[in-house]
C-alpha positions in Angstrom: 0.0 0.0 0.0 1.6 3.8 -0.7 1.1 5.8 1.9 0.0 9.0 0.1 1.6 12.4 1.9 -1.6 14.5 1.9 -3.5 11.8 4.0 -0.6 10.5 6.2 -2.9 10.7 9.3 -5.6 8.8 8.2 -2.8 6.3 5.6 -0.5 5.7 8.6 -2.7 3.8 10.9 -2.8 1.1 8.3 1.2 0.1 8.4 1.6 0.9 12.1 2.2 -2.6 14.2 2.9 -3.5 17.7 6.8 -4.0 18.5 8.3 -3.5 22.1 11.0 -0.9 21.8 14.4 -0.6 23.8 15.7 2.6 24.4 19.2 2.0 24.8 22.0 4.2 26.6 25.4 4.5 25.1 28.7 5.9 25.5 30.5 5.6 22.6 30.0 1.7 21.7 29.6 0.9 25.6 26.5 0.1 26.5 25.4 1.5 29.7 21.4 1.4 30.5 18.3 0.8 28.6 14.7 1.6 29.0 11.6 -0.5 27.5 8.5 0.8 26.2 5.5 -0.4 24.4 5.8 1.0 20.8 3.8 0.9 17.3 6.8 1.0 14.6 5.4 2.2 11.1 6.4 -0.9 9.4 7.3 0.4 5.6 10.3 0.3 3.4 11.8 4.1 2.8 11.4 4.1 -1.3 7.4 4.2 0.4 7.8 7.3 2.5 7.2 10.4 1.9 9.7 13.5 3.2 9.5 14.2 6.6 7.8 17.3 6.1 4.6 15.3 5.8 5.1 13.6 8.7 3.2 17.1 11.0 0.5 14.4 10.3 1.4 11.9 12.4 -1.6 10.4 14.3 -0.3 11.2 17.7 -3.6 10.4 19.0 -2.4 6.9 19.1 -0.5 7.9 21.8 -3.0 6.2 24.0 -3.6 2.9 26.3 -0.3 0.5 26.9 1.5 2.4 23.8 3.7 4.9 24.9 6.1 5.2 21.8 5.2 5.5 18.1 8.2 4.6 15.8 9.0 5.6 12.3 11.8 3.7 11.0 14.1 5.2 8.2 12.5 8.5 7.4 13.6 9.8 4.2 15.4 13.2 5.5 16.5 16.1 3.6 18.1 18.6 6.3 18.7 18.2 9.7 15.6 18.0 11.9 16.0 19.3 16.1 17.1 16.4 18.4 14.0 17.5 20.9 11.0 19.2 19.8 7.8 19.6 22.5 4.6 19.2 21.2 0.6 19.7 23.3 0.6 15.9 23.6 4.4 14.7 22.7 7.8 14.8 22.1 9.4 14.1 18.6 12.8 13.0 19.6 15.4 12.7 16.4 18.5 10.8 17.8 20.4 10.7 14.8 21.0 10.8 11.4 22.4 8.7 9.3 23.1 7.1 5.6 21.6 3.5 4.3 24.0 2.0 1.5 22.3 -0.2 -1.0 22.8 -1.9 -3.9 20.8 -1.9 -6.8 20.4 -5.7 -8.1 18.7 -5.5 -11.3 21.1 -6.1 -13.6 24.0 -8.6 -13.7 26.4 -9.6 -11.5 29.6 -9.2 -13.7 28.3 -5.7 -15.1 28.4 -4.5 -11.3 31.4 -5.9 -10.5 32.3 -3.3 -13.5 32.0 -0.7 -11.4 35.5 -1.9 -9.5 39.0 -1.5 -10.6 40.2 -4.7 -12.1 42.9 -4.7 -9.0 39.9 -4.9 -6.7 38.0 -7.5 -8.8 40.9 -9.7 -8.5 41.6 -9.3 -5.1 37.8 -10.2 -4.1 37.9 -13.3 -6.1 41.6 -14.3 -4.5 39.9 -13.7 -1.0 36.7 -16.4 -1.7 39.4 -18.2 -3.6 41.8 -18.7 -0.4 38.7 -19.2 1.8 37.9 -21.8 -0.7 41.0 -23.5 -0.3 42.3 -23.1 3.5 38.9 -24.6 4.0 39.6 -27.3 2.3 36.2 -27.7 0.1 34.1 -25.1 -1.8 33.0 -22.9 1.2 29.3 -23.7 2.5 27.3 -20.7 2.0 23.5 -21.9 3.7 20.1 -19.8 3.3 17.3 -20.3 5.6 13.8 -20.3 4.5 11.6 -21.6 5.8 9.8 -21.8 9.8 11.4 -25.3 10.4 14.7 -23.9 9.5 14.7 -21.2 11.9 16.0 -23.2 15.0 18.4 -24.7 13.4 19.5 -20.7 11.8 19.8 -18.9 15.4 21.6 -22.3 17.0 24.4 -21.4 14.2 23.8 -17.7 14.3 24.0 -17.9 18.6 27.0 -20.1 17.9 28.9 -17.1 15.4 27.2 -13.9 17.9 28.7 -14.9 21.5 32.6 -14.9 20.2 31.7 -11.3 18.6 32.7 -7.9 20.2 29.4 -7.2 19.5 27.8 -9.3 21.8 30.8 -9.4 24.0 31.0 -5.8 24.5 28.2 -4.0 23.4 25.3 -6.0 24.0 24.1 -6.8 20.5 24.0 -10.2 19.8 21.7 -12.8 18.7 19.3 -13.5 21.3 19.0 -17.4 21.9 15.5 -17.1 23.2 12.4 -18.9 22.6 11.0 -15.2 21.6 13.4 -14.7 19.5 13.3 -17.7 17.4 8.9 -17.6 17.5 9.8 -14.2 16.0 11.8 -15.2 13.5 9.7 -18.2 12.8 6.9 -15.7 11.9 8.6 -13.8 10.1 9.6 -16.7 7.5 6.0 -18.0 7.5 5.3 -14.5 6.2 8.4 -15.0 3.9 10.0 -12.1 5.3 13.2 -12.9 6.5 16.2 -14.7 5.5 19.1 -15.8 7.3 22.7 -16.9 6.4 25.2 -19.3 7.8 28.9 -18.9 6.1 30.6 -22.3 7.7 34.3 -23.1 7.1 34.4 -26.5 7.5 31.5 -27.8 9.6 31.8 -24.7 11.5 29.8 -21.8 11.5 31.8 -18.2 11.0 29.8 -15.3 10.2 25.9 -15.0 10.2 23.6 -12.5 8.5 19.7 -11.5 9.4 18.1 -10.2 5.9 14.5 -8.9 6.2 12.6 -9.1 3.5 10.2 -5.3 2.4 8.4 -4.2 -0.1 10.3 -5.9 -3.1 13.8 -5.2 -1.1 16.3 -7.1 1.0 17.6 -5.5 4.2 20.2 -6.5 6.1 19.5 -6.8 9.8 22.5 -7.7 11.9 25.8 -9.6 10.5 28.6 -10.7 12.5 31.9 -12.9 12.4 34.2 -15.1 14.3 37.0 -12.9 14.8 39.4 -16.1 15.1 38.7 -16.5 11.0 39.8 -12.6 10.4 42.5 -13.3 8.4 40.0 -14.5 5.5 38.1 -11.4 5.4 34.9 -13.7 6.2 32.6 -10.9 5.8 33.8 -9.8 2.6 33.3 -13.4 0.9 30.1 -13.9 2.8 28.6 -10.4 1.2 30.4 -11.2 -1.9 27.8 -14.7 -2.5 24.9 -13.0 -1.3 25.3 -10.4 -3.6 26.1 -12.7 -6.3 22.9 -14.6 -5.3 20.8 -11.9 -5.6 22.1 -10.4 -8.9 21.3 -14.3 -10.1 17.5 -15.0 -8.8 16.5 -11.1 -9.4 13.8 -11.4 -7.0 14.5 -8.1 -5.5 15.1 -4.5 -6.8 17.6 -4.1 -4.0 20.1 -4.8 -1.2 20.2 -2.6 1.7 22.8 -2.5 4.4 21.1 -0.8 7.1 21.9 2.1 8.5 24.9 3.8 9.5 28.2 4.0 8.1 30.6 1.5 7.9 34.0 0.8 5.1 32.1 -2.7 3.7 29.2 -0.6 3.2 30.9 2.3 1.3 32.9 -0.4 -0.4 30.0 -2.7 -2.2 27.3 0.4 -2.4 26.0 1.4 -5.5 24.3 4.2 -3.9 23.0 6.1 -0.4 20.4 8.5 1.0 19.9 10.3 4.6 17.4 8.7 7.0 16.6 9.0 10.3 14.5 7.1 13.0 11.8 9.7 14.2 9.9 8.3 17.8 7.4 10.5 19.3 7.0 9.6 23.0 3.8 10.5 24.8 4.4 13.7 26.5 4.9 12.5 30.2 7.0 14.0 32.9 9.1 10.1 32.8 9.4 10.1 29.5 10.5 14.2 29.4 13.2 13.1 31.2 14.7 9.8 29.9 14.7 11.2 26.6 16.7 14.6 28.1 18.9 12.4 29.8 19.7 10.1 26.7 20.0 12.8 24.4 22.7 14.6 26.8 24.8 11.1 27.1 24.8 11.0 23.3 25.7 14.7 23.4 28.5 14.3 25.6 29.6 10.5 23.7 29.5 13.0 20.3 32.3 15.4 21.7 34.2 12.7 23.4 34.5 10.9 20.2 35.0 14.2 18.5 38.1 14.8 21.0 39.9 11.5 20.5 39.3 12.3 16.9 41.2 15.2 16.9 44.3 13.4 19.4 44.1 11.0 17.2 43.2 7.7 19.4 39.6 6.8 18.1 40.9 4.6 15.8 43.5 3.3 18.3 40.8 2.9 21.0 38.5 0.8 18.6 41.3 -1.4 17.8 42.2 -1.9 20.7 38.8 -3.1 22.9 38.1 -5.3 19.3 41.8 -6.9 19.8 41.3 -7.6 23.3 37.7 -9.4 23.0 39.6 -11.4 19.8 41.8 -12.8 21.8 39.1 -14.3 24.4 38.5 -16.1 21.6 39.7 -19.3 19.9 43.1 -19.4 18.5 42.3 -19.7 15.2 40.8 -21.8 12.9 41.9 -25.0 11.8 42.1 -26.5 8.5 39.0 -28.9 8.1 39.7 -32.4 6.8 
């Protein structure tokens, strides 16, 4: 359904669903508190939305009964909004901004590996080419479907998360619940998600959650064993999907996600500016856990801006991700 812009109030309530939302405190990438709400997330792919400018007609009158939160993910954005803005019966908090990479897969595979230098063509194929053979066997590259094949995805996914930095320092990994995995199994009996298991061997290495919108794959959360660095496992893992997708052409494109990141840049074809708009029911609690968040995030900014400037951000990273890698195995072995 398009949601047209000069009836966004009415349009809206149609792709808004139920999803509990985590307000999560950082500093820097340390993870430090988090507060839960009950949230309805408008539940649309960007290419759908209109520019925030239409959004003054947001149905804050939904604001009402257990849902304290309403969520608009990926907003199209064309200049920067304000962090906190007060309205009669809300607050319109903007955290951040930020650009989604994609890749456009309508074409061929070979025609957009075009778009790299021949020295970077041949380095990507030497990477999946030593993966291939350290491995021993042509690497196994899994997708996951279906329901039934969803228990058997987080087990390898759970199995990839806990040795991350991810998971290990921040917080994020994949959750080895029973809610997660009903989640995820509803989500493929809907056919929207897909998961992805790169093993070397018989082990699993990296993992990668694709949701599936609106004609569009979106990545989710990816993550690899650090002990397997040295093969770039990401690289080869994104390098087969994209080569998958460029093959079946059931999708018009491959998102990243948001935020910025070198792998992102790297395999792009293209990028806009978004941002994640949540309008909190006006409440003196709620006033002030969105105050106090958006002052951490404030003072994280100009810490991050500082070590910049010295020079030890990079450093800093490298180091916390070099300590957490070597909590983990020693490195892989060569499989049989």
């Amino acid at each position: 359904m398009e949601i047209p812009g000069n009836n966004l109030n009415t349009a809206v309530k149609d792709v808004l669903v139920e999803r509990p939302y985590r307000l999560n405190f950082y500093f820097g990438e340390f993870f430090v508190h988090a507060v839960n709400f009950r949230a309805k997330a408008l539940d649309a792919y960007s290419t759908r939305l209109t520019e925030d400018k239409m959004f003054r007609q947001l149905p804050v009158e939904e604001l009402k009964g257990n849902t304290e939160v309403l969520w608009l993910i990926s907003v199209p954005v064309e200049k920067k909004l304000p962090r906190i803005s007060l309205g009669p019966n809300s607050i319109r908090y903007v955290p951040v901004r930020y650009p989604r990479y994609y890749v456009d897969v309508q074409g061929t595979f070979s025609d957009y590996l075009q778009r790299f230098s021949s020295k970077t063509r041949r380095e990507l194929l030497r990477q999946v080419r030593k993966f291939e053979k350290d491995s021993g066997e042509k690497p196994t590259w899994r997708e996951f479907l279906r329901p039934d094949e969803m228990a058997e995805f987080q087990r390898a996914a759970c199995d990839v998360s806990k040795k991350t930095y991810q998971e290990r320092l921040l917080k994020k990994g994949v959750p080895d619940t029973a809610d997660y995995l009903q989640g995820l199994e509803e989500l493929a009996h809907d056919g929207r998600v897909r998961g992805y298991i790169l093993y070397y061997g018989n082990s699993p290495i990296v993992f990668h959650i694709c949701k599936v919108q609106d004609g569009n794959l979106m990545g989710l959360q990816i993550g690899y064993d650090p002990a397997f660095g040295k093969y770039s496992p990401g690289t080869v893992e994104q390098y087969l999907l994209l080569e998958k997708l460029f093959t079946e052409k059931l999708f018009k494109r491959f998102d990243f996600g948001g935020g910025e990141s070198s792998y992102k840049q790297f395999f792009a074809t293209g990028k806009a500016s978004y941002a994640d708009i949540y309008y909190y029911r006006r409440t003196v609690r709620n006033v002030f856990v969105v105050a106090m968040h958006s002052a951490l995030a404030v003072f994280s900014d100009a810490t991050v801006a500082v070590l910049e400037r010295l020079k030890l951000k990079t450093w800093l990273k490298k180091f916390f991700r070099f300590r957490y890698k070597r909590q983990s195995d020693n490195g892989p072995r060569r499989a049989a």
